[in-house]
Each structure stands twice: as structure tokens, then as C-alpha cells.
C-alpha positions in Angstrom: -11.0 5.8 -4.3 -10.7 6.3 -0.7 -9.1 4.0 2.4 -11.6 5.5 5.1 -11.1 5.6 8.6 -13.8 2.6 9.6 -12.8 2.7 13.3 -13.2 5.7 14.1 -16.7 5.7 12.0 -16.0 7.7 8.8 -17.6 6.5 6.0 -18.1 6.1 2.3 -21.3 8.4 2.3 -19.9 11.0 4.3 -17.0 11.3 2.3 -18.6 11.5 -1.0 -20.2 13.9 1.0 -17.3 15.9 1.7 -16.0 15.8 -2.1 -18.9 17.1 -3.8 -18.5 15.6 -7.0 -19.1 12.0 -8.2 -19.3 9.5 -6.0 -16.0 7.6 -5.4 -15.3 4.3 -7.7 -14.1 2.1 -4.9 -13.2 2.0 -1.2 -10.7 0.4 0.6 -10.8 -1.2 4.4 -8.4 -3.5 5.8 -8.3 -6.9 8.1 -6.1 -9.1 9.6 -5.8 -12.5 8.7 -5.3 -14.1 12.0 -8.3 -12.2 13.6 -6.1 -12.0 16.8 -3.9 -8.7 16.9 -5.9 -5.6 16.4 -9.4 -5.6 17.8 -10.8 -4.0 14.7 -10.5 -6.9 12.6 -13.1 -8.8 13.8 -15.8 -11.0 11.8 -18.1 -7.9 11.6 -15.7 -6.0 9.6 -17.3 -7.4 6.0 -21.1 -6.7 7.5 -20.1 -3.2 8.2 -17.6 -2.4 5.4 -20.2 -3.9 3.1 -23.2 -2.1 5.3 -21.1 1.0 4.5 -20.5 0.6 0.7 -24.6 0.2 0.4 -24.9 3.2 2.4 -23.3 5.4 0.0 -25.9 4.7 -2.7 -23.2 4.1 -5.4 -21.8 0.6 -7.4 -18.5 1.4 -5.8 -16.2 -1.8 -5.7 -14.2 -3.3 -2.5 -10.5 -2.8 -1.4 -9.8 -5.3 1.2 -6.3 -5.1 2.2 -5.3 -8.6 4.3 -2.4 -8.4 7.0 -1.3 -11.7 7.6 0.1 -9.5 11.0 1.4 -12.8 12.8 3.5 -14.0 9.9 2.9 -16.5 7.1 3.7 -19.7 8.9 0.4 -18.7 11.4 -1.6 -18.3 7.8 -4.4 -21.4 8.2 -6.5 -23.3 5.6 -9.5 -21.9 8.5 -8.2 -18.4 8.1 -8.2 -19.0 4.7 -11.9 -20.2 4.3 -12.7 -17.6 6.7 -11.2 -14.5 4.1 -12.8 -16.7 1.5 -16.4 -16.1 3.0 -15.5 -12.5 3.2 -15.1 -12.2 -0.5 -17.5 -14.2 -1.5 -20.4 -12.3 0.5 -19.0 -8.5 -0.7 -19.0 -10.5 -4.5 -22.9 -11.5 -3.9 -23.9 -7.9 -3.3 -22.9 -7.0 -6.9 -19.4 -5.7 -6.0 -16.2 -6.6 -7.7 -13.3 -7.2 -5.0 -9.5 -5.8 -5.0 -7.6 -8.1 -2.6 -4.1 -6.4 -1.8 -2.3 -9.3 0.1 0.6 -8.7 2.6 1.1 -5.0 1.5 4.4 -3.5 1.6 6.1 -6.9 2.3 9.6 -5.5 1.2 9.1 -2.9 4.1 10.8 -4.1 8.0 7.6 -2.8 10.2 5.8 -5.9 9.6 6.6 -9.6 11.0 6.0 -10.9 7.5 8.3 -8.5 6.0 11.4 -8.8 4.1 10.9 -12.7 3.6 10.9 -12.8 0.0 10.7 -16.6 -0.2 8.0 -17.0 2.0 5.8 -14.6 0.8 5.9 -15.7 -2.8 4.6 -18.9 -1.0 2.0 -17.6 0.6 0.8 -15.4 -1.8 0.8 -18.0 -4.4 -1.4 -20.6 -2.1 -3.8 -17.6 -0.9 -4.5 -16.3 -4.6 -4.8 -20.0 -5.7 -7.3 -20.7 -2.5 -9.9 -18.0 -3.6 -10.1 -18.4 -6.4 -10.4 -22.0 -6.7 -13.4 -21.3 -3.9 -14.8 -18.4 -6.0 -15.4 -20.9 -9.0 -17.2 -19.0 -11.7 -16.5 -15.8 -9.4 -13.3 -15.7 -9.5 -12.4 -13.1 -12.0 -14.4 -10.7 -10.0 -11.5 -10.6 -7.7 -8.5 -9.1 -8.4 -5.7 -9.4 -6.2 -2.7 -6.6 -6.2 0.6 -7.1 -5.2 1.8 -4.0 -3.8 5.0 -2.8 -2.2 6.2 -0.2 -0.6 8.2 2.6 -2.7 11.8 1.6 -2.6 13.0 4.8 -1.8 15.6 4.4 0.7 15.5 1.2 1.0 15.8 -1.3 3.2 14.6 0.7 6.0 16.7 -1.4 8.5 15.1 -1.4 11.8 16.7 1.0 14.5 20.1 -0.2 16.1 20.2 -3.5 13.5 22.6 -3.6 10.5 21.3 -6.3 8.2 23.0 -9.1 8.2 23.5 -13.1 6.6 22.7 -14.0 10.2 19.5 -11.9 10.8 18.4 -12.2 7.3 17.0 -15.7 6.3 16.7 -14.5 2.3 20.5 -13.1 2.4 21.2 -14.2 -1.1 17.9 -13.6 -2.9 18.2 -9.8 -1.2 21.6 -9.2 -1.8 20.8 -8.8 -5.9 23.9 -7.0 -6.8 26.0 -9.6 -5.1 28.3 -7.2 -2.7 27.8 -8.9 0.6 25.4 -5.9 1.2 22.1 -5.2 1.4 21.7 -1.5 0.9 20.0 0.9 -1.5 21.7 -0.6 -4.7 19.5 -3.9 -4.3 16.7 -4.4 -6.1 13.6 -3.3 -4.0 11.1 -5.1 -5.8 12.3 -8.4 -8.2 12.8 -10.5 -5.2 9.2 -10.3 -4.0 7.6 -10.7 -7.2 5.5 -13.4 -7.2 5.5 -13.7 -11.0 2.9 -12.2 -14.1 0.7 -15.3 -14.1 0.1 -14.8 -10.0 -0.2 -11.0 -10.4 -3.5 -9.1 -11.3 -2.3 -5.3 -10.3 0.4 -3.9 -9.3 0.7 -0.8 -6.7 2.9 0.8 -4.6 2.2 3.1 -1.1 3.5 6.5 -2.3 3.2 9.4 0.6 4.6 12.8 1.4 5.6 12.7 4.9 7.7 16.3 4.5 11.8 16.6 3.8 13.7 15.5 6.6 12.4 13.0 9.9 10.9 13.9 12.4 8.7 16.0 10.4 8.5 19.0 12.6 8.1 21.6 9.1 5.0 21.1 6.9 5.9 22.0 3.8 4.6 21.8 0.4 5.7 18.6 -2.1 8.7 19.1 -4.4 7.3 19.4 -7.9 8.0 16.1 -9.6 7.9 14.4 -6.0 4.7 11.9 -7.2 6.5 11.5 -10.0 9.7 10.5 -9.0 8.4 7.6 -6.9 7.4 5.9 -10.5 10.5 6.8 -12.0 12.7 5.9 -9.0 14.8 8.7 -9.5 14.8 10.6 -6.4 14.0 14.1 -6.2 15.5 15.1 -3.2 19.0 14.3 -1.3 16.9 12.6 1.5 16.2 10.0 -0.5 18.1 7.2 -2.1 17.4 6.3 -5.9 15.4 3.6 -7.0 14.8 1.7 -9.2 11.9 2.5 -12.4 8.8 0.2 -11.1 6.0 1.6 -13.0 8.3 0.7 -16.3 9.0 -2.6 -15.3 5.8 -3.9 -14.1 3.5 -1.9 -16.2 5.5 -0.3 -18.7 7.3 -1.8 -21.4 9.1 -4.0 -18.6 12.6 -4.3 -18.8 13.6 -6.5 -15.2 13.8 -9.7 -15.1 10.9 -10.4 -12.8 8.0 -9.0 -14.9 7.1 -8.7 -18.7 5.4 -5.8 -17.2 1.8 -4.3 -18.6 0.4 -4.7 -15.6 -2.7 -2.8 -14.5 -1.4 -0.2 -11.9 -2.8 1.2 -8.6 -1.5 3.5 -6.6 -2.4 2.0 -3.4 -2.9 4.5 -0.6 -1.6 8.0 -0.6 -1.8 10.9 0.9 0.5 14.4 1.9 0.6 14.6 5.9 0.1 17.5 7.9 1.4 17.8 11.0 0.0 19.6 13.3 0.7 18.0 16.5 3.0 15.5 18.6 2.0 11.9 19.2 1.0 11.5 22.9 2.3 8.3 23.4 5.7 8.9 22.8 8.5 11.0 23.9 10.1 13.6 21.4 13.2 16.2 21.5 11.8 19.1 23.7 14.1 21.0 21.7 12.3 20.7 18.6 9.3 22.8 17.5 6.3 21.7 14.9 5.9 24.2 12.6 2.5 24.1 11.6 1.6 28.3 10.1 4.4 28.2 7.6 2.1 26.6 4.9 -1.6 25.5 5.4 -3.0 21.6 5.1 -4.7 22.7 1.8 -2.1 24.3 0.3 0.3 21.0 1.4 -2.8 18.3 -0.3 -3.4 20.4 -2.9 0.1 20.1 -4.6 -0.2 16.7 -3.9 -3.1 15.6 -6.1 -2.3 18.0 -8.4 1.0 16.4 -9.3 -1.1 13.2 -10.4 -5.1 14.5 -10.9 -3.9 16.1 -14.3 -4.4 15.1 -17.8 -0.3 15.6 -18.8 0.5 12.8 -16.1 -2.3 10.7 -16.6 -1.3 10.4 -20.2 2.1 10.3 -19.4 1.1 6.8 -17.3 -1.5 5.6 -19.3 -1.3 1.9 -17.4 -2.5 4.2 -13.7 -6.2 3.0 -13.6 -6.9 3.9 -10.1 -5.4 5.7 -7.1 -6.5 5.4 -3.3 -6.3 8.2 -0.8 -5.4 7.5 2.4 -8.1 9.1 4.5 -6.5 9.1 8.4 -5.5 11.0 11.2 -2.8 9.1 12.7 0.6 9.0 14.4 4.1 9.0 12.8 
């Protein structure tokens, strides 16, 4: 499947378009629970995304990824009823419905993020609100609790060094029990919300380049999909994780999951650069390489390291994988 840039008016048809081949299986948009902090999100989002999906002339089911951007305690039983009316009117076209709550919550970019307490709360009461409201519907939704790939994790925020004062879930964080929270900490456990509140798992997996501020393109490492699975890092940029496709749907193995879980790779994609960001300020003294390797050559390694029948095999629990279909600043 496909998250498609709705803003900026691509769509499902054109894409299929674009590929040639069979039509896509699903497509992902995205909204924000509060309505209030990105203008894209407003009510009109379902009559377009769903406007869209008829356009391309295919059974293709809904990804609907819900930002609760101002934070869980802001989360209302209006809000609720409001995302429940969303679902409910994709689910009377004919469509199924994956609902990937609070994405990447482990992550420190979003206000909800890192709150491990909280958002097993909220999670808990927003799967248990839709459904209840979907009645006979609700196995036609299925809702995906996906982080982000704990590679180099925590991703503290610039100028902070995490801290039992700046970190409310200190000691449900801190899993090794060191007094630190650092790359040795379980990534993942500590926002599980548990197998009987979990549908699918997924994770963001992207290819950004080797070293920040991603001023060379170059092509993936081979094994670099891969290793994101495995948690075993390919590369000396990136810390070691730990294995999340074994313990959520593999033969488990942590404490948090039995595992056998339904797996989704969530959004993906291998950036090209090929340009600074406008709105911000970068080293003059750096210089984007962008002839050394070409944007196919870059996306074909990419999807070549998971669109083949030796991997596929390999991870027989993958049942679907979203492209992340963008331009956008880094």
C-alpha cells in the first residue's frame, strides 16, 4: 500500500497510475485527533480520503493513522465519537479499516511521546470506544500499534539529557535498572499495550542515508531493511536493538508479548535528497551531493531488500508494507 500525499492532491488513482501493475491493496491518510493543530485535519478529510479510495476503482482498504498531537489528557469522549463516525462511514462503503493509534509513541518529536503509562491508557480506552460503537462492525477494524524502530534510541531532544526529573515514566523506561535511559533499554516492552489490545504490529522503518545531515545520497547497506527486524544494527551509526519482529510476531520471547502478531511495516521509504529545506538554516560549508547515485538506483535497493520471495519467506508473519509517498523536509 501507499501513504499518499493528500494535501498536496496526489491520489490513489494516480498512483496506481504511476505503478502500472495491480492496483494497490490499501491506502493510508492521516488525522489529528483534536482537529486543532494542522489545518489538514479537518472534518472533510474522511469525505475526501474516502472520495479518493472510490476514485481509484479498486476494493482497496483504509489506513487511518490518528495523532492525538495535543497529548492524551486533551483526548475527549467528543473527539472520540467524532473518529468514531469516521470509521464507521469508510466501514459502510465496503472498506475494512486499519487504525494505527499514536504512532511512534516511543519516539520524542511528539507531545504524546515517551509516556509509556499514559498511552497504554489511552490506547486501551480508544480501541475499547470503537469498537464498542462499531457493534457487529467491529472486527472490520483493526487497530496497529506501531512504533518507531529502536535504533538509536531514545532520540533525546537537542540540549536535554533525560532525566528522573524530566521523565514522568523514569522507572518503567529505565528497564535495565542503571539509573539510565540509553540505548540498552528496551525500546518497545514498556509501550506495549498488551496481545488482547493489539491487532497488528508495525514499525516506521526508513533510509535517511549514513551519517546526519544527509548531505550524500547513497544507496542502502545490503541487509539494512533487514536489520531493523532483527535489531542488530548494520552500520556504526546506529545503536543495536532489540529483535521486535521475533517478539511480537515471531515465536515471542519478551515479556510483553506472546508474539504472532500480524505485522505491518508501517510507512517506509529511501530519501533522496536533492535539496536544502528553505525554512531553516544549514552549515554553508556543507554541500548536497545529489549525482553520485540516482533516486532510482537509491529506491530500488530499497524495495528490493524486502519485495523478494527469500525475505518474504524468511518473515512469513509481514502481511503488508506501506510506502511513504512524500516530498518533505528533514
Amino acid at each position: 500500500g501507499a501513504w499518499y500525499d493528500r494535501p498536496n492532491r496526489d491520489t490513489p488513482a494516480a498512483i496506481n497510475k504511476r505503478l502500472n501493475f495491480k492496483p494497490l491493496a490499501f491506502f493510508q491518510t492521516d488525522i489529528d485527533l483534536s482537529g486543532e493543530k494542522k489545518k489538514e485535519t479537518s472534518p472533510n478529510i474522511t469525505t475526501q480520503f474516502l472520495q479518493d479510495l472510490q476514485d481509484s476503482n479498486s476494493d482497496a482498504m483504509a489506513f487511518l493513522t490518528v495523532y492525538p498531537f495535543q497529548g492524551f489528557a486533551a483526548v475527549t469522549d467528543a473527539q472520540l465519537t467524532d473518529l468514531l463516525n469516521r470509521v464507521a462511514a469508510i466501514i459502510a462503503t465496503g472498506r475494512s479499516v486499519f487504525l494505527r493509534y499514536a504512532p511512534e509513541m516511543n519516539g520524542s518529536w511528539f507531545e504524546y511521546g515517551q509516556k509509556p503509562t499514559d498511552f497504554k491508557a489511552s490506547w486501551i480506552k480508544v480501541r475499547e470506544f470503537i469498537r464498542l460503537g462499531l457493534g457487529s462492525n467491529a472486527d472490520r477494524v483493526a487497530f496497529v500499534w506501531s512504533p518507531n524502530s529502536g535504533f538509536n534510541y531514545p532520540w533525546p531532544k537537542e540540549n536535554q539529557t533525560l532525566s528522573p526529573s524530566n521523565t514522568p515514566d523514569w522507572d518503567v523506561l529505565d528497564t535495565d535498572h542503571n539509573n539510565v535511559i540509553d540505548g540498552q533499554d528496551d525500546a518497545y516492552g514498556p509501550y506495549y499495550p498488551g496481545d488482547d489490545h493489539v491487532d497488528w504490529v508495525g514499525l516506521s522503518i526508513y533510509h535517511y542515508g549514513l551519517y546526519y545531515q544527509w548531505t550524500q545520497n547513497v544507496v542502502p547497506l545490503d541487509g539494512y531493511f533487514e536489520a531493523y527486524l532483527t535489531g542488530v544494527s548494520p552500520s556504526v551509526n546506529l545503536t543495536s536493538t532489540q529483535p521486535f519482529y521475533d517478539w511480537f510476531s515471531g515465536a515471542g520471547g519478551s515479556a510483553a508479548s506472546a508474539g504472532n502478531k500480524p505485522f505491518i511495516v508501517s510507512e517506509t521509504g529511501a530519501a533522496f535528497h536533492y535539496d536544502w529545506n528553505p525554512a531553516e538554516q544549514h552549515d554553508p560549508t556543507l554541500t548536497l551531493d545529489v549525482t553520485s547515485v540516482s533516486r532510482v538506483e537509491i529506491k530500488q535497493s530499497w524495495w528490493r531488500q524486502f519485495l523478494n520471495p527469500a525475505f518474504l519467506s524468511k518473515y512469513p508473519r509481514i502481511k503488508a508494507i506501506c510506502t511513504f509517498e512524500f516530498d518533505k523536509a528533514e
